[in-house]
N, C-alpha and C positions, 0 to 999 in steps of 0.2 A: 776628505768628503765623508761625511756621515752617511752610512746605510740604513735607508726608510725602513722602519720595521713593515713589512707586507701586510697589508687589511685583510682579516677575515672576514670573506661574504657572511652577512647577515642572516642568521636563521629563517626562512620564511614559516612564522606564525600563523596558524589556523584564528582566523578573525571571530572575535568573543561571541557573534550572534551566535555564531556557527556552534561554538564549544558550551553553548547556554541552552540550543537547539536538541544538542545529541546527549547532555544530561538529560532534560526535561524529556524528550525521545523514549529515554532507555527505561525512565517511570512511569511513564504512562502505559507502556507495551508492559513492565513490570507487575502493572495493575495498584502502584502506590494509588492512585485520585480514585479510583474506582468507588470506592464508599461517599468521597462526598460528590464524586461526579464534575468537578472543577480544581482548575486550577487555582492556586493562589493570587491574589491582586497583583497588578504592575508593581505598587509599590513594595510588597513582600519579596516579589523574586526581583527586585531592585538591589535590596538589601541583601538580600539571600545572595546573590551572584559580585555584589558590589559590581555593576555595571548601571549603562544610562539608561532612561524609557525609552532612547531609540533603539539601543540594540534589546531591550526584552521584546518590543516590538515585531524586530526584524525577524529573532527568533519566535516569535506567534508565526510570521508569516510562513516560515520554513516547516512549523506546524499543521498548519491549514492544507499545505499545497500536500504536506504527506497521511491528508484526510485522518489525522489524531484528533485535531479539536474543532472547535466552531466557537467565533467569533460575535455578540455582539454589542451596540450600542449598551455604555452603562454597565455592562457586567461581566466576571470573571469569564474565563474561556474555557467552554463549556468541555470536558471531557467525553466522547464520543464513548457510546456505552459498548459494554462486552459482554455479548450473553451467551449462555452455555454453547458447546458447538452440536450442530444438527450430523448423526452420525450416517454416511450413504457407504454404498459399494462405491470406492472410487475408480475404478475402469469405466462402469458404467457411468458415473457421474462427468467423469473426461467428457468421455464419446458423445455426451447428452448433451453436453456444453461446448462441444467442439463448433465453431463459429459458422456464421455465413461466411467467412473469408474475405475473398474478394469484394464483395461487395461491401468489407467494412475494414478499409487500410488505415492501419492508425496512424497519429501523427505524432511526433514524438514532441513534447512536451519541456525534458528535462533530462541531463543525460550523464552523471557524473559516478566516480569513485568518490563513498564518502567513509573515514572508523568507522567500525562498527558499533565499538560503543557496548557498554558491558552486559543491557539487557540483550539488542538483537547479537551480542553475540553468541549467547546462551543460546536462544532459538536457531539461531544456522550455525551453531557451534563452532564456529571461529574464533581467532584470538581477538578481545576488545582493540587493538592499536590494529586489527588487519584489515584493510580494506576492502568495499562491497559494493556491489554496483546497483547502484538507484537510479532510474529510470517513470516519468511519468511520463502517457500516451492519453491521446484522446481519439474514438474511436465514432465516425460519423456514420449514418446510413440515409443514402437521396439529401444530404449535405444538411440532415439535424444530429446535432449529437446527439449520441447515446448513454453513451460513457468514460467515467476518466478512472484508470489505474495508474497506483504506485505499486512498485516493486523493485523488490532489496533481493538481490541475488548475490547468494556462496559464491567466493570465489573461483573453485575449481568447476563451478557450471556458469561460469561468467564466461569464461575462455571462448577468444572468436566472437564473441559477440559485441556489435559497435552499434554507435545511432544508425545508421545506415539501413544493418539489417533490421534492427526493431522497428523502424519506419517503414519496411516490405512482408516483415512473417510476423507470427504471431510467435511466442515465447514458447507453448507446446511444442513449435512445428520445427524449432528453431533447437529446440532439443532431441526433438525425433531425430533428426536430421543427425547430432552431432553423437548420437547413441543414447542417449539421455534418456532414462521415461520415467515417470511420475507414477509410483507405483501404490501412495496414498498419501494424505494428506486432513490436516486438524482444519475445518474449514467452522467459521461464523460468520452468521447472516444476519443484522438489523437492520432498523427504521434508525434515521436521523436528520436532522434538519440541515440543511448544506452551508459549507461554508462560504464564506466572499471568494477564496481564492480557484474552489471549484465550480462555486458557481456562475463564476465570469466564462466558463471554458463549455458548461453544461448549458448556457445561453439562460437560467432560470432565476428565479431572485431567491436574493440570502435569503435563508432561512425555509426555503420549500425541501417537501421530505424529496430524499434520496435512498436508495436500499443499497446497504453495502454490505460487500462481502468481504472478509476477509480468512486469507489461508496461508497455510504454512505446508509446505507439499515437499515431499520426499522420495528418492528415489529406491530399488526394490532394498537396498541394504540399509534401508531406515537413513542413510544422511539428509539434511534437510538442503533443500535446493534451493526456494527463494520462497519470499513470504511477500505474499499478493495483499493489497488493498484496492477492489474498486466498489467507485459509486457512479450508480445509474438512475436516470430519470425516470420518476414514479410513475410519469404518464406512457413512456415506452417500453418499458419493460415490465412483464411482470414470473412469478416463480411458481408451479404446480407442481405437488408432490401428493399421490396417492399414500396410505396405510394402509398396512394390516396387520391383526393381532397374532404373534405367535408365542402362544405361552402366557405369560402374563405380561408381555412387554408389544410396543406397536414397534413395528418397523416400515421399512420406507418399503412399498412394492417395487417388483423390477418392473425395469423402462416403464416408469410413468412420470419422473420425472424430466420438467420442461421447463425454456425460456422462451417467453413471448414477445416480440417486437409486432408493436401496432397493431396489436393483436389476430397476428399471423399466427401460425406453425411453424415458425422461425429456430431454429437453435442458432448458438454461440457458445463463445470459448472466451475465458480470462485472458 
């Protein structure tokens, strides 16, 4: 009787949208598009990737949902702009953004280990092949939304955290908790037009402005913790920030800046 030579299980393959997704990811956060503000045609990163226009597709979507690009009818995918960062006290900036809580449980969105990928892993200084946890929530108040974050969190401050708790704390409280603190942080804030995939979540139609933030936040020995992406609706939210001149340069006054829901005295937190 002949001895079957034994099958090697089959490598499980990371699927091409995926590996088309976290190139194009890593250039865009890199700041390659930035000068012309878009990406290249379907049929360039066709050719460029040698894959189908469903999977360049699939990776736009994977795009969209991680508020990089916007989408629309007729034309390339618009590169979501990157302007200089606004520089604050960040304790104070926390504490000033620290949320209604309760009254705004987020819901968890998307909830996976994904590479990092060679641009984020510069920014959370991890190895490109190590993995990160990515997470998008949407965050209601009196059952309208308000807002949707992504966020790519470093490993060693991923620890212990699952869907579960992100569905109950807020990412602050959830590092308070586990000793963690945010001790500063590279933060930028634009205007942009929203995408289809956020905009199905934010309840508003494509292409209405959203104000996004994004940050890159760090604990007191400078390692970087997780790098936030949200966007919020123009009609509910809005951002005050006082100045004053010191020297020849303006700076942000203490506590005067704020977040406004419905035009309350509301704060919140990322």
């Amino acid at each position: 009787m002949t001895a079957q030579t034994p099958k090697v299980p089959n490598r499980v393959k990371q699927p091409l949208y995926q590996e088309v997704f976290q190139a194009l990811r890593d250039e865009i956060l890199g700041g390659r598009y930035d000068k012309q503000g878009a990406l290249p045609s379907e049929l360039l990163l066709e050719k460029r990737f040698k894959v189908s226009r469903i999977t360049i597709r699939r990776a736009c979507d994977e795009l969209e949902k991680a508020a990089l690009i916007e989408r629309s009818k007729g034309r390339s995918a618009r590169v979501l702009a990157r302007l200089p960062p606004i520089v604050a006290d960040v304790e104070d900036e926390i504490e000033t953004l620290h949320s209604i809580g309760a009254n705004m449980r987020p819901e968890v969105l998307h909830f996976a280990w994904v590479s990092a990928g060679e641009v984020l892993a510069d920014l959370l200084e991890v190895n490109p092949e190590e993995k990160v946890l990515w997470s998008t929530r949407l965050r209601r108040r009196r059952n309208d939304p308000i807002n949707h974050t992504s966020v790519h969190i470093a490993p060693d401050f991923a620890v212990g955290i699952n869907e579960e708790l992100l569905g109950q704390k807020q990412l602050i409280d959830i590092w308070r908790a586990q000793g963690h603190v945010v001790a500063s942080a590279d933060q930028i804030m634009s205007a942009a037009p929203c995408n289809k995939a956020i905009a199905r979540h934010l309840d508003i139609a494509i292409g209405a402005p959203v104000f996004c933030i994004r940050r890159l936040m760090r604990n007191a020995e400078g390692r970087p913790m997780g790098l936030l992406v949200a966007s919020l609706r123009w009609d509910r939210f809005s951002y005050r920030m006082s100045l004053k001149r010191v020297g020849n340069e303006m700076q942000l006054a203490a506590n005067t800046r704020r977040s406004l829901f419905d035009m309350e005295d509301t704060t919140w937190e990322l």
